[in-house]
C-alpha positions in Angstrom: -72.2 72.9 -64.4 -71.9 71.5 -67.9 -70.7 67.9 -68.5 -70.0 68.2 -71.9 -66.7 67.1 -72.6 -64.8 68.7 -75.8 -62.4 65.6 -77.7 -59.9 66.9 -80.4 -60.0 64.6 -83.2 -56.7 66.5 -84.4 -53.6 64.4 -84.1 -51.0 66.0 -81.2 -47.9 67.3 -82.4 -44.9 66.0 -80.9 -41.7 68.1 -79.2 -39.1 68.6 -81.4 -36.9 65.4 -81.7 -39.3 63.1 -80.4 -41.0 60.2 -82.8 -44.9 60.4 -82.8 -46.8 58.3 -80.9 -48.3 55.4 -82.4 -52.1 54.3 -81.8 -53.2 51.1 -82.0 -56.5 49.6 -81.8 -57.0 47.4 -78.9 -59.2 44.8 -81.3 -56.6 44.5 -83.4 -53.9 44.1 -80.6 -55.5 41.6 -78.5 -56.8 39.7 -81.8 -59.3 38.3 -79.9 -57.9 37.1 -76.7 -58.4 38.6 -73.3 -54.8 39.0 -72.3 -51.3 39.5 -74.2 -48.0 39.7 -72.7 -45.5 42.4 -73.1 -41.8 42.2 -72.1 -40.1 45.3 -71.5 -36.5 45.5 -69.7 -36.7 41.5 -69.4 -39.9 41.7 -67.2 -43.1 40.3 -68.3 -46.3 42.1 -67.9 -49.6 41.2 -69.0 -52.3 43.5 -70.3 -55.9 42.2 -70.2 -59.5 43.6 -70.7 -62.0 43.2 -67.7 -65.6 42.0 -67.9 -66.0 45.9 -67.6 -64.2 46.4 -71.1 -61.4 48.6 -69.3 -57.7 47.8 -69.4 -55.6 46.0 -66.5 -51.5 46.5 -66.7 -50.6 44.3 -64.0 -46.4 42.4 -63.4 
């Protein structure tokens, strides 16, 4: 079995009518911190980064 894993560096075109979707970097997003807070539909969320690096979404 190979475990070799082909990653497109090519931008992916959006449907027809729909905006592009925007990529941030998470450096520049956090800005440092370890967690930010995002409201969306008047609830709060908070993303943070683990001791493991990976992201946590959590209400």
């Amino acid at each position: 079995m190979n475990n070799t894993t082909k990653t497109s560096k090519q931008p992916v075109m959006p449907e027809a009518g729909t905006k592009p979707q925007v990529r941030l970097q998470s450096e520049v997003l956090f800005n440092g911190r370890q967690s930010l807070a995002i409201e969306h539909k008047g609830e709060v969320y908070v993303l943070r980064i683990t001791k493991q690096g990976k992201l946590i979404l959590t209400k």
